[in-house]
TORKOL-4160 file (C-alpha; in steps of 0.2 Angstrom, whole numbers, padded with zeros to 4 digits, m for minus):
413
<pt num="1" X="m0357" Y="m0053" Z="0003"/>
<pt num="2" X="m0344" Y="m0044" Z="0012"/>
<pt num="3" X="m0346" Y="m0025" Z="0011"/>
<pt num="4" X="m0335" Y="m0012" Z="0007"/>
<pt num="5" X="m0327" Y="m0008" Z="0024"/>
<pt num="6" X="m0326" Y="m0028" Z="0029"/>
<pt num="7" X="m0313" Y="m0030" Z="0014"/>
<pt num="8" X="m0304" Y="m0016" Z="0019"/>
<pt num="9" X="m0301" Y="m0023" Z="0035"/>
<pt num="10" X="m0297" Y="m0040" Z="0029"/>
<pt num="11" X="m0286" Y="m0033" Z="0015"/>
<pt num="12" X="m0278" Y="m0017" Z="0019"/>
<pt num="13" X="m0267" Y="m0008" Z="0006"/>
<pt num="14" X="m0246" Y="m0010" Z="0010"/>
<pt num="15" X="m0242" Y="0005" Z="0021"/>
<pt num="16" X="m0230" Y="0017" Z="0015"/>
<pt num="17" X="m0212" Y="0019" Z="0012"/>
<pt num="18" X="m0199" Y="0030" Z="0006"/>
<pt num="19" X="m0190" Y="0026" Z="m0010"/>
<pt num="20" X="m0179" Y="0043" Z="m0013"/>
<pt num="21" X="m0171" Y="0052" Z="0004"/>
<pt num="22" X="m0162" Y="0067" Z="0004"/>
<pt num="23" X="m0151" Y="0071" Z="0016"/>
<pt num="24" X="m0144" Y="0089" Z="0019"/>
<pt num="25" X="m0126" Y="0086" Z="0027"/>
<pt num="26" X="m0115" Y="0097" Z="0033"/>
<pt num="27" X="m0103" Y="0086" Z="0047"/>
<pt num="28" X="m0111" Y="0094" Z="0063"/>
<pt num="29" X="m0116" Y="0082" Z="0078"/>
<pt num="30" X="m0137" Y="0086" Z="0072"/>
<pt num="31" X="m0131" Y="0081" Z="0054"/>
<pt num="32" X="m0121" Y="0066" Z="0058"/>
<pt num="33" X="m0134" Y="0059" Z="0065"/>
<pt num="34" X="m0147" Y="0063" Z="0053"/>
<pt num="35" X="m0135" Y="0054" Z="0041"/>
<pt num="36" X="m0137" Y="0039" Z="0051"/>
<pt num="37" X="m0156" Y="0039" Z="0054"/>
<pt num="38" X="m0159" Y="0043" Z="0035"/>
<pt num="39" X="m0151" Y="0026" Z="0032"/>
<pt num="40" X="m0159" Y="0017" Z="0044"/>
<pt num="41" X="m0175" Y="0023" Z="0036"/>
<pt num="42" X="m0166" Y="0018" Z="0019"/>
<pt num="43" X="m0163" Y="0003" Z="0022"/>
<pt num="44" X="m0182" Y="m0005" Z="0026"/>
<pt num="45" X="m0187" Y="m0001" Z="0010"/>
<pt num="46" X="m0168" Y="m0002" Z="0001"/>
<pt num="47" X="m0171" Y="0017" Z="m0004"/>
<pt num="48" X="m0159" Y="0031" Z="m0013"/>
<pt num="49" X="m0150" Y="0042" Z="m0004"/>
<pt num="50" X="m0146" Y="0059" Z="m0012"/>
<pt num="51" X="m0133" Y="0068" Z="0000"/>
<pt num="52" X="m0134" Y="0087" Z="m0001"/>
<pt num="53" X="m0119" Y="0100" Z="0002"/>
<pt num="54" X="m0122" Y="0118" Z="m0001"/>
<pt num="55" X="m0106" Y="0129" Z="m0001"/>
<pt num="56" X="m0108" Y="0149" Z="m0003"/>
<pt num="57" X="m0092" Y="0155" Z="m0014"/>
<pt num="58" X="m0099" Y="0171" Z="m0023"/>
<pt num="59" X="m0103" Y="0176" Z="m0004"/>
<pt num="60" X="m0087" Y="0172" Z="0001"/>
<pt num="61" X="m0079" Y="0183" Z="m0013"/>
<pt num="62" X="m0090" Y="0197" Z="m0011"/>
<pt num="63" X="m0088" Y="0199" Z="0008"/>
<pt num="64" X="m0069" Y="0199" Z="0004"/>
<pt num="65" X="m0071" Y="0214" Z="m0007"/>
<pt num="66" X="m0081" Y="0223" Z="0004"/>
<pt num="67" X="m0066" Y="0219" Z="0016"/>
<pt num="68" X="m0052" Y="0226" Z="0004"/>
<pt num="69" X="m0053" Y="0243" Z="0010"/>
<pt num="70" X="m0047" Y="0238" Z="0030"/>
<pt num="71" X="m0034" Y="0227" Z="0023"/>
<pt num="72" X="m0015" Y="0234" Z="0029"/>
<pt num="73" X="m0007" Y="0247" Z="0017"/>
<pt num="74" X="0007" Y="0235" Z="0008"/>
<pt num="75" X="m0008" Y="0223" Z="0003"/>
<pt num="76" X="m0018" Y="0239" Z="m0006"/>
<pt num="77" X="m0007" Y="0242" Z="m0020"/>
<pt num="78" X="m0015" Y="0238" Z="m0037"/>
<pt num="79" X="m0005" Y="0222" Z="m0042"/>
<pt num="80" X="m0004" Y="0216" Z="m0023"/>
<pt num="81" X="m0023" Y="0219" Z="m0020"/>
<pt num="82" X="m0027" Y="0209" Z="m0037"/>
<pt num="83" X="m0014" Y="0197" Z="m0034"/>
<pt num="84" X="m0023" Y="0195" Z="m0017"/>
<pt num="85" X="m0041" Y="0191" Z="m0026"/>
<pt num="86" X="m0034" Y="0178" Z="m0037"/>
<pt num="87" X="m0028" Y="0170" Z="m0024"/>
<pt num="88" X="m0044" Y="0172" Z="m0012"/>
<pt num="89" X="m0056" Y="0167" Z="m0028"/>
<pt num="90" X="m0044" Y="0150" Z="m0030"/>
<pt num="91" X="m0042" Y="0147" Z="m0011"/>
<pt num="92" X="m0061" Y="0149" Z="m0010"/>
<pt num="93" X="m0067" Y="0138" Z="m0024"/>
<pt num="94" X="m0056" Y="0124" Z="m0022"/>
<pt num="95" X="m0058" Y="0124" Z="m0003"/>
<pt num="96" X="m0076" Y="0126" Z="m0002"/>
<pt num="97" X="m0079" Y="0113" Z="m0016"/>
<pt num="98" X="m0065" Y="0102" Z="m0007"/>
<pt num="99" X="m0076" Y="0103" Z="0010"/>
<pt num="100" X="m0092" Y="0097" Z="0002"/>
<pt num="101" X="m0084" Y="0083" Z="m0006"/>
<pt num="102" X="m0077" Y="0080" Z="0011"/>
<pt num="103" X="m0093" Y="0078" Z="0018"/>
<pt num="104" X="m0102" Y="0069" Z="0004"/>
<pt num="105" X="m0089" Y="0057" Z="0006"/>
<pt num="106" X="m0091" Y="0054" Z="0023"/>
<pt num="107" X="m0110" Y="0048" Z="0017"/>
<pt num="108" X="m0103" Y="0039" Z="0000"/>
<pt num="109" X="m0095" Y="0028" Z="0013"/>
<pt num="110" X="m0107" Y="0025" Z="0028"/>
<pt num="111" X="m0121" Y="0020" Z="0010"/>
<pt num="112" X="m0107" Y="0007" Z="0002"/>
<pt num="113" X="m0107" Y="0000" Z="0020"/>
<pt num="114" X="m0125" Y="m0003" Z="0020"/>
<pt num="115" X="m0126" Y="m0008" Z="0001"/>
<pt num="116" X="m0138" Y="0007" Z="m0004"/>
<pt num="117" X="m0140" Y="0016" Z="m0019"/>
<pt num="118" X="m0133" Y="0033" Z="m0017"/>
<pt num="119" X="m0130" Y="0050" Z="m0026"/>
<pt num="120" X="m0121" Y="0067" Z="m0021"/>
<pt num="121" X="m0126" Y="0085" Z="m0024"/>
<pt num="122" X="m0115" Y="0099" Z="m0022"/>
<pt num="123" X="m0125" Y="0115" Z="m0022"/>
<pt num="124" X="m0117" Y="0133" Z="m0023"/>
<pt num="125" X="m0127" Y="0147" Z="m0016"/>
<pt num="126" X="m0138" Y="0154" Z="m0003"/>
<pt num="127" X="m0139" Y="0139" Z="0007"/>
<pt num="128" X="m0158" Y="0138" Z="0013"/>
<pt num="129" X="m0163" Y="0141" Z="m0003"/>
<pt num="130" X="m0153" Y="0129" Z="m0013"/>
<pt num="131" X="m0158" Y="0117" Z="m0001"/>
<pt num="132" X="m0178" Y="0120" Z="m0002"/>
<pt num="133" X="m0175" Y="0120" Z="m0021"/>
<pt num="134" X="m0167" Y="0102" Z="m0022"/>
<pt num="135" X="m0181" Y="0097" Z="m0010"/>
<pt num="136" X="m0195" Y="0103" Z="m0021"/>
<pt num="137" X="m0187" Y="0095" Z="m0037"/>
<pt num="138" X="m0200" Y="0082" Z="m0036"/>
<pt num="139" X="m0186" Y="0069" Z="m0037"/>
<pt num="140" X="m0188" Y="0065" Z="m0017"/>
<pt num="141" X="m0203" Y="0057" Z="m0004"/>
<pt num="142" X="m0193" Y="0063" Z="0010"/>
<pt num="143" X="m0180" Y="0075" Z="0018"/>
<pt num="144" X="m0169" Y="0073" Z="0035"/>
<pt num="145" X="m0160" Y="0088" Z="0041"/>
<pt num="146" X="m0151" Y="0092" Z="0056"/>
<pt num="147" X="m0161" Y="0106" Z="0069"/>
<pt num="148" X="m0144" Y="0114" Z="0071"/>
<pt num="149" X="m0130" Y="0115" Z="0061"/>
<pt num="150" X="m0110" Y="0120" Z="0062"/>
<pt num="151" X="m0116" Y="0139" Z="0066"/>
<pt num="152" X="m0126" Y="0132" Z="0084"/>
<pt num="153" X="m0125" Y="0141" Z="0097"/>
<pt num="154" X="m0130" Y="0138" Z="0118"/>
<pt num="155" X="m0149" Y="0137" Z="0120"/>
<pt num="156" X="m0153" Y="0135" Z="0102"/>
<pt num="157" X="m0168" Y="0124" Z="0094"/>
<pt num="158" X="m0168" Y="0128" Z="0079"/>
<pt num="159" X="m0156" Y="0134" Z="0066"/>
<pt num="160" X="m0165" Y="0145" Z="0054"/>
<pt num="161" X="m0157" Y="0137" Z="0039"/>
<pt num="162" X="m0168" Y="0120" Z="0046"/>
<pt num="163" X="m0183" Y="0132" Z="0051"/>
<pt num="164" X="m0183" Y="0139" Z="0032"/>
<pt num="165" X="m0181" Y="0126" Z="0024"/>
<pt num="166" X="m0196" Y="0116" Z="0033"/>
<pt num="167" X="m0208" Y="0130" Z="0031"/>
<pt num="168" X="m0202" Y="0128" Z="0012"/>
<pt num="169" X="m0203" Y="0109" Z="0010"/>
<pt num="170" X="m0216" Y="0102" Z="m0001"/>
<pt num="171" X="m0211" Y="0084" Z="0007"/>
<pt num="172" X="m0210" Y="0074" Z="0021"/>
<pt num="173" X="m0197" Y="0082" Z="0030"/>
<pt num="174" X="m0188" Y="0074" Z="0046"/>
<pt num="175" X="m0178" Y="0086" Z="0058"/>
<pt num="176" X="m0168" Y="0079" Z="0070"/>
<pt num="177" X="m0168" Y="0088" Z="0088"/>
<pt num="178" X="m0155" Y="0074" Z="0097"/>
<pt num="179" X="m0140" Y="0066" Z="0090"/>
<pt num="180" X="m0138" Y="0055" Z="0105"/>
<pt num="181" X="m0155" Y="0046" Z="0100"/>
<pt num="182" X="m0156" Y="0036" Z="0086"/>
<pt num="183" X="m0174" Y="0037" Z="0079"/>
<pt num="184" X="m0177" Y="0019" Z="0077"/>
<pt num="185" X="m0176" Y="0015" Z="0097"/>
<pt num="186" X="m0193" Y="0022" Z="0100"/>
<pt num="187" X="m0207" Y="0021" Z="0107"/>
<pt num="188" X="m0215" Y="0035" Z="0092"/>
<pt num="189" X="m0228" Y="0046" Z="0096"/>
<pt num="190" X="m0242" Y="0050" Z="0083"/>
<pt num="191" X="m0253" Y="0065" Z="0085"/>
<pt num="192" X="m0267" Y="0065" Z="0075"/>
<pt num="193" X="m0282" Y="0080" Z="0073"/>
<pt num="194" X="m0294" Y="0072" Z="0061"/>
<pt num="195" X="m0286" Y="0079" Z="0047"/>
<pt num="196" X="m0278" Y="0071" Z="0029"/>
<pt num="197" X="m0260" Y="0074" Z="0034"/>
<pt num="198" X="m0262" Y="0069" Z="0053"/>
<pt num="199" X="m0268" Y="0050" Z="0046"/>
<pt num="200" X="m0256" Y="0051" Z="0032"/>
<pt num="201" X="m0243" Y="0052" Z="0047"/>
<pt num="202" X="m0251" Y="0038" Z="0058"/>
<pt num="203" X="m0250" Y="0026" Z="0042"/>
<pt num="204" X="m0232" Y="0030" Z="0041"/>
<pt num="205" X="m0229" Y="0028" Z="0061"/>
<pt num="206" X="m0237" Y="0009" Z="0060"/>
<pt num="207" X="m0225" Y="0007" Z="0045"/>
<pt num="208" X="m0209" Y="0011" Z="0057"/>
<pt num="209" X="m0216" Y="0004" Z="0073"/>
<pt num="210" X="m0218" Y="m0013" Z="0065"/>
<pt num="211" X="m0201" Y="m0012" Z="0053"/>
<pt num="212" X="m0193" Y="m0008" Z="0069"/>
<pt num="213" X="m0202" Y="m0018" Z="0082"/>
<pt num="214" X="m0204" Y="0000" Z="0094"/>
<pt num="215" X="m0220" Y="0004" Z="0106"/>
<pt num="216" X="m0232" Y="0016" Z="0094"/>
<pt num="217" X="m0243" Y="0029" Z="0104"/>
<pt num="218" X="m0256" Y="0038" Z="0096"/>
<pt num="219" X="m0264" Y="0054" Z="0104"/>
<pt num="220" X="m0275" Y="0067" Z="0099"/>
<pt num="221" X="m0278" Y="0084" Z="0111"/>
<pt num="222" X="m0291" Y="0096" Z="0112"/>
<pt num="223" X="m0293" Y="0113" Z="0122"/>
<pt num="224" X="m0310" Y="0114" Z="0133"/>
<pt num="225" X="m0300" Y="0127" Z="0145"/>
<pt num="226" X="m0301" Y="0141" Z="0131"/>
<pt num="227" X="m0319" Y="0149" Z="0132"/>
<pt num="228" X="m0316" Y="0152" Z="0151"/>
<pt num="229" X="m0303" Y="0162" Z="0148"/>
<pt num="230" X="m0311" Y="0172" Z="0135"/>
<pt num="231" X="m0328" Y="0171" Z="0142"/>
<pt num="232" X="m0319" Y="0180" Z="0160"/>
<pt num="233" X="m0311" Y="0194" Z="0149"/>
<pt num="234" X="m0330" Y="0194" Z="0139"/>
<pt num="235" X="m0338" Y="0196" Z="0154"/>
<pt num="236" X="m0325" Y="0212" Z="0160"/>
<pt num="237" X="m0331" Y="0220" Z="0144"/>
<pt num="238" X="m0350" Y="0219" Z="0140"/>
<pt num="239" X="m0362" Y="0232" Z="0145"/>
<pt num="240" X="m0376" Y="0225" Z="0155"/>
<pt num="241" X="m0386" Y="0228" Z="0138"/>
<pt num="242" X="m0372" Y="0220" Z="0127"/>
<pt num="243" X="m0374" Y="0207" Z="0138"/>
<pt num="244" X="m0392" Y="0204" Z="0135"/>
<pt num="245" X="m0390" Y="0204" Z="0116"/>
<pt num="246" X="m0374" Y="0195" Z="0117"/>
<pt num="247" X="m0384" Y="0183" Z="0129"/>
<pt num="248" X="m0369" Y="0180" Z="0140"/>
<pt num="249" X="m0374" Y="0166" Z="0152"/>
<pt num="250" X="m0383" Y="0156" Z="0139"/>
<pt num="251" X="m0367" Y="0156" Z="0128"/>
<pt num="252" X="m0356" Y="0152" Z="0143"/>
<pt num="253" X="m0371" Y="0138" Z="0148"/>
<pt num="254" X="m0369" Y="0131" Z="0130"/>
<pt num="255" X="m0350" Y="0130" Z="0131"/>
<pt num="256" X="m0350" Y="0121" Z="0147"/>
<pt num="257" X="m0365" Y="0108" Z="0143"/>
<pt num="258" X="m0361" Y="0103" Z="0124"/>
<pt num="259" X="m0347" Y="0110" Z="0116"/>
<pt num="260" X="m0334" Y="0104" Z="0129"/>
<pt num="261" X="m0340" Y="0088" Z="0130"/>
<pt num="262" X="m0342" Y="0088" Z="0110"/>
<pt num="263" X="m0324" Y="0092" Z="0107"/>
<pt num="264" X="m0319" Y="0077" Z="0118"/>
<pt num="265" X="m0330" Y="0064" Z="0107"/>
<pt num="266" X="m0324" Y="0072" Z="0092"/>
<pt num="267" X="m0307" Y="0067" Z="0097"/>
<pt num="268" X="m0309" Y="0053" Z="0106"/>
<pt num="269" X="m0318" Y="0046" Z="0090"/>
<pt num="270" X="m0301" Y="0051" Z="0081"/>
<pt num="271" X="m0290" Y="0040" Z="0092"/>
<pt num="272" X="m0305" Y="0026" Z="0090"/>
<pt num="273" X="m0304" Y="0028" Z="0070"/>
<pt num="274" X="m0281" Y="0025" Z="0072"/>
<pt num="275" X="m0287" Y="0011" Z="0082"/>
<pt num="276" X="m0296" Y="0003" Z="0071"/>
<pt num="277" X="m0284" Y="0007" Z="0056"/>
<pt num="278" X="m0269" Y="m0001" Z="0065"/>
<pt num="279" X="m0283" Y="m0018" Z="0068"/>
<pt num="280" X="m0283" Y="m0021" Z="0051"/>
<pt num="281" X="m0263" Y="m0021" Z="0052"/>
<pt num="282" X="m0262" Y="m0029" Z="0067"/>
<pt num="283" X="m0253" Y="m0019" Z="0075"/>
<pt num="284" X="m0255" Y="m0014" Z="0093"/>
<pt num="285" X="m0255" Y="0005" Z="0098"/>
<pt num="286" X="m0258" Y="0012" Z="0114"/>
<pt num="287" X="m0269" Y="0029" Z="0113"/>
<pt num="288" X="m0272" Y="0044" Z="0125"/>
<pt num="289" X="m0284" Y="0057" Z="0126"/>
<pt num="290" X="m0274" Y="0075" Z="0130"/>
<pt num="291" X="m0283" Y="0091" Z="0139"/>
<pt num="292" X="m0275" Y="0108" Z="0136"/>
<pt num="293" X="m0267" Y="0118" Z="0123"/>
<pt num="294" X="m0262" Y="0105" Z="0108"/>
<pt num="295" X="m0243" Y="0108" Z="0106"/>
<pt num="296" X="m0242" Y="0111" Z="0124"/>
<pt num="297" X="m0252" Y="0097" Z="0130"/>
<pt num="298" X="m0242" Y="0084" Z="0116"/>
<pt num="299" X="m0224" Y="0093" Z="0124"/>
<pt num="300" X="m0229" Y="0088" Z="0141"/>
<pt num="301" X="m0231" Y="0069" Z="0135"/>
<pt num="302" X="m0218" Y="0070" Z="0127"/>
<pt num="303" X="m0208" Y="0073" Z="0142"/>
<pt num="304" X="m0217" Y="0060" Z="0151"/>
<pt num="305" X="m0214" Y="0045" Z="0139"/>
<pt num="306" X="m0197" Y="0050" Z="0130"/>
<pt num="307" X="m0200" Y="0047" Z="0113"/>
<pt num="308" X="m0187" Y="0044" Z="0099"/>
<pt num="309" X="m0198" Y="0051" Z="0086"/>
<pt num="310" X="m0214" Y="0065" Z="0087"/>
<pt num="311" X="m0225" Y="0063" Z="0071"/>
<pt num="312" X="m0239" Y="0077" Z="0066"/>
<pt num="313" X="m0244" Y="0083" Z="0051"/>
<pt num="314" X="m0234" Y="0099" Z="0044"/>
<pt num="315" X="m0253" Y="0107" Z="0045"/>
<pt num="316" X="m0269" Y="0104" Z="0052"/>
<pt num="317" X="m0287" Y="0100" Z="0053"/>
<pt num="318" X="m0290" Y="0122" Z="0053"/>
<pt num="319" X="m0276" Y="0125" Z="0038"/>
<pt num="320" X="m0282" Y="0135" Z="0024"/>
<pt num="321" X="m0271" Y="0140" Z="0008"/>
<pt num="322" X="m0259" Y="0154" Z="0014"/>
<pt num="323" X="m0251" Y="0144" Z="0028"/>
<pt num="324" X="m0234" Y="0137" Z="0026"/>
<pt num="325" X="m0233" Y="0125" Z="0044"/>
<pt num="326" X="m0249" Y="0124" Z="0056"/>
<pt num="327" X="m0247" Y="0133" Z="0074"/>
<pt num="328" X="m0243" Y="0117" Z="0082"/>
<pt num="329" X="m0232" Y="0110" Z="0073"/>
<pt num="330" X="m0221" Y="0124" Z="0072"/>
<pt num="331" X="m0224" Y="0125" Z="0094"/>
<pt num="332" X="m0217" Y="0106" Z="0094"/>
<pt num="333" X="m0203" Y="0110" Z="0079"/>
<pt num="334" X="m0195" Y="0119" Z="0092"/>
<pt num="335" X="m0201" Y="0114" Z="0110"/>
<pt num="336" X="m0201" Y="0095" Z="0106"/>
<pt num="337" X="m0182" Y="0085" Z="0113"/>
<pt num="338" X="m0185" Y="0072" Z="0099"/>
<pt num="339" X="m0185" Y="0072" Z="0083"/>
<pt num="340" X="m0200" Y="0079" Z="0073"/>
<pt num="341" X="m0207" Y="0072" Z="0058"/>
<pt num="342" X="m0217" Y="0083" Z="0050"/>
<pt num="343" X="m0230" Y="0073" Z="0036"/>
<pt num="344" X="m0236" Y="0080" Z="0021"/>
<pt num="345" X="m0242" Y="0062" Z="0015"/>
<pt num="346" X="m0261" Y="0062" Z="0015"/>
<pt num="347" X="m0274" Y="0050" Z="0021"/>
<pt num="348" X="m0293" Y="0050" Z="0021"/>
<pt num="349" X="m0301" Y="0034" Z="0030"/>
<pt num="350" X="m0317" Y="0029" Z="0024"/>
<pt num="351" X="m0331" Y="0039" Z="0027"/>
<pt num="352" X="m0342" Y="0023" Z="0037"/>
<pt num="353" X="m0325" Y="0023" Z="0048"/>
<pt num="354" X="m0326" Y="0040" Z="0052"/>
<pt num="355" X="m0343" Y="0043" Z="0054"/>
<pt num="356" X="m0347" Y="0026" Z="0065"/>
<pt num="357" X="m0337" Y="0035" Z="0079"/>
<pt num="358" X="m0341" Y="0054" Z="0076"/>
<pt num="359" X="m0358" Y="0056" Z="0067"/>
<pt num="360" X="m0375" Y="0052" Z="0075"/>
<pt num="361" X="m0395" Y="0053" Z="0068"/>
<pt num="362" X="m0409" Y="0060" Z="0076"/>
<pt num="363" X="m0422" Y="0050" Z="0074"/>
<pt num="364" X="m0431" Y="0061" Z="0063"/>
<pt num="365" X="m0417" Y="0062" Z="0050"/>
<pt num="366" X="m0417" Y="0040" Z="0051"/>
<pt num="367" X="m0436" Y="0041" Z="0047"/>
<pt num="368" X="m0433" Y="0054" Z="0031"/>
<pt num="369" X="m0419" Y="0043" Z="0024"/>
<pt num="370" X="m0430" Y="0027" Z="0025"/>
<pt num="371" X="m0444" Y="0035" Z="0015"/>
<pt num="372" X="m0432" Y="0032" Z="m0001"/>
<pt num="373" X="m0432" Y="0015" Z="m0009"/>
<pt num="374" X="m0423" Y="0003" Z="m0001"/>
<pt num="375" X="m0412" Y="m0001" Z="m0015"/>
<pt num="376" X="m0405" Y="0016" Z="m0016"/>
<pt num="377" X="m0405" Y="0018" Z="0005"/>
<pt num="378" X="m0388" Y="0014" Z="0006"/>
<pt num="379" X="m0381" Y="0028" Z="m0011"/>
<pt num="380" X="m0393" Y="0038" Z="m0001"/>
<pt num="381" X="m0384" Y="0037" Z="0017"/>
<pt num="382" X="m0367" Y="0040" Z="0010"/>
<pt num="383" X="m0372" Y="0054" Z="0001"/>
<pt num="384" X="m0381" Y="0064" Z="0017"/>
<pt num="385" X="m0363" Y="0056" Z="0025"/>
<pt num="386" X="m0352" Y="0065" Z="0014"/>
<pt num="387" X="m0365" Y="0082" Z="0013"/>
<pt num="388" X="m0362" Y="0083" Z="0032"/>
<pt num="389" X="m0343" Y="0080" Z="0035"/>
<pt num="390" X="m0339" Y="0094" Z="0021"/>
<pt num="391" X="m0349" Y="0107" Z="0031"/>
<pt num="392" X="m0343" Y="0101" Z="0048"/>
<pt num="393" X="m0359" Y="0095" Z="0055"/>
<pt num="394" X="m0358" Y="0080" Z="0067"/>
<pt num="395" X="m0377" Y="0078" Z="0070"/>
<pt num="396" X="m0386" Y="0074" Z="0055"/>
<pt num="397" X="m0405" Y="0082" Z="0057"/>
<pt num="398" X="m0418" Y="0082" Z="0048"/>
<pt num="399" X="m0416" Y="0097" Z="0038"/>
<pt num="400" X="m0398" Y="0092" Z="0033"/>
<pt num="401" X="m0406" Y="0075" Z="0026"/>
<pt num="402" X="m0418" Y="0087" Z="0013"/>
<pt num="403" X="m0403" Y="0100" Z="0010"/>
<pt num="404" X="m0393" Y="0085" Z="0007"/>
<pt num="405" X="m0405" Y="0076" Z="m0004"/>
<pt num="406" X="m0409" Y="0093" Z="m0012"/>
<pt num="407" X="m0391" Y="0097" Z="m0019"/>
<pt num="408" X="m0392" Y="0081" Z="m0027"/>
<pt num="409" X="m0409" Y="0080" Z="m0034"/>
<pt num="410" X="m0415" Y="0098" Z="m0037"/>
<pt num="411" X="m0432" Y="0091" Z="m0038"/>
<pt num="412" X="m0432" Y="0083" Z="m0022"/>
<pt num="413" X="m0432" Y="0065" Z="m0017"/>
């Protein structure tokens, strides 16, 4: 009889698409571009394309009467000056709305050509947020935006309409950093940290690289250079009696000896656990293991390998409630040349996968569990499994067995 994680691999479920894309458009080189990735990504799974203008009239009109008072004397007369704001407000309505159309159009026609479904929204109002409210309307998996827009200037990254919108986006939201490079040229980079969004992004990375028949790389990158930065500025710091309470070299002696060298197997077994999820795709990746700080280390493969397409989850394995983007992937939002997909799709592998490559027994814990029956060994296992991975642990001891068994059978087993 096959077990759980033996079906899984002989019958994985259909990896994800888009069905419902926005696009924010606004004709500028980054946006032209998005328009053409976005249906690209469209057309593998024949999604709706929603195209989104948003034009600003009541600014428009305001910041023309705060103008009134410079304009030249002949134009300040009563019946001149409200002749002048007739004119203005009709100019600027029907202009602004005539632009947008323009520019909806210009997506109206590339979506006819590529025989998708397509709809048009013309917003009025403060751009970023108009934008981050459409996103949010639940009526979309996915939004492509341009990095920079018509307002761009030398040097720029990022625009802060695209930088406020992402940090407001409740979706998958794709920002595209190159217009001369067309997303679907590859190869794409995956990073992954162990955390939900991080695999919800490898599952939509295998989806492209096969759909589009590109190289997929999958890296994971830990810091074991930190603690000797901080331990040198410690060490300026302590008293001789701190020191001893502190216990100084034993700390730094435990750093070196375990914790290093534990933070490389815990990654390391997250590029084994995106290598095994590809298997049951069969689809073949190539992995790397990266030394240094996260985003900076992922920017300097990035340069190496010239990527069409960076994707990371919008936050990470250390998010908690208040945070809006995770540290690095705002760092690669700005510093990455390609374009930056940011997932908010989640994915948990199964616990056996994880914990084949990650979790280990002392002896002692493997004698404790096989004192239950045998027929309930195996509830038992994934039970002390699930205990340990919520609270971090990647031993499982002895005590963590009887803790484990105690939250579920007050009684004891």
């Amino acid at each position: 009889m096959k077990t759980n994680v033996e079906q899984c691999v002989t019958s994985p479920e259909p990896l994800p698409q888009y069905n419902q894309i926005l696009l924010a458009v606004d004709s500028s080189d980054h946006s032209n571009r998005a328009v053409e990735d976005g249906i690209e990504l469209a057309k593998l799974s024949t999604a709706r394309i929603t195209a989104a203008h948003v034009y600003a009239a009541q600014m428009h009109d305001l910041r023309f009467r705060q103008m009134e008072g410079g304009l030249p004397e002949q134009f300040r007369a009563e019946q001149e000056l409200e002749r002048q704001r007739d004119v203005h407000d009709d100019l600027i309505t029907r202009g602004l709305s005539i632009i947008s159309d323009s520019y909806l159009d210009h997506v109206d026609r590339a979506c006819k050509k590529a025989d998708l479904r397509y709809e048009r929204r013309a917003l009025e109002g403060k751009n970023y947020r108009q934008m981050a409210q459409e996103t949010n309307s639940g009526n979309y998996d996915l939004l492509v935006l341009g990095a920079l827009g018509l307002g761009a200037v030398a040097d720029s990254r990022v625009g802060t309409v695209c930088e406020r919108v992402v940090r407001r986006s409740n979706i998958d939201t794709l920002v595209i950093k190159s217009p001369g490079q067309a997303i679907s040229q590859g190869p794409i980079v995956v990073a992954i940290d162990g955390s939900a969004r991080s695999y919800g992004g490898l599952l939509t990375g295998l989806a492209l690289a096969r759909d589009w028949e590109v190289p997929l790389h999958v890296v994971s990158a830990f810091d074991p250079y930190y603690h000797y930065v901080a331990f040198n500025r410690i060490a300026g710091v302590l008293s001789e009696q701190a020191s001893k309470v502190f216990r100084f070299e034993e700390q730094e002696q435990l750093h070196e000896e375990i914790i290093d060298s534990g933070l490389a197997k815990i990654y390391a077994g997250h590029l084994q656990v995106a290598s095994d999820i590809a298997a049951d795709y069969e689809i073949p990746i190539e992995t790397a293991l990266l030394d240094g700080k996260p985003h900076d280390a992922i920017t300097r493969y990035l340069k190496e390998n010239n990527p069409s397409l960076l994707i990371i989850g919008k936050l990470g394995i250390h998010a908690d409630d208040e945070l809006d983007i995770g540290g690095n992937a705002e760092n690669l939002l700005r510093n990455a040349d390609c374009a930056v997909l940011l997932s908010q799709r989640e994915f948990q592998p199964q616990m056996e996968r994880i914990a084949a490559v990650t979790v280990s027994w002392t002896n002692e814990a493997l004698q404790r569990l096989q004192r239950a029956p045998s027929f309930v060994q195996n509830m038992a296992r994934m039970a002390i499994l699930r205990y340990a991975q919520e609270r971090g642990h990647t031993v499982i001891t002895e005590s963590i067995v009887e803790q484990a068994t105690a939250s579920l059978m007050p009684a004891r087993a």
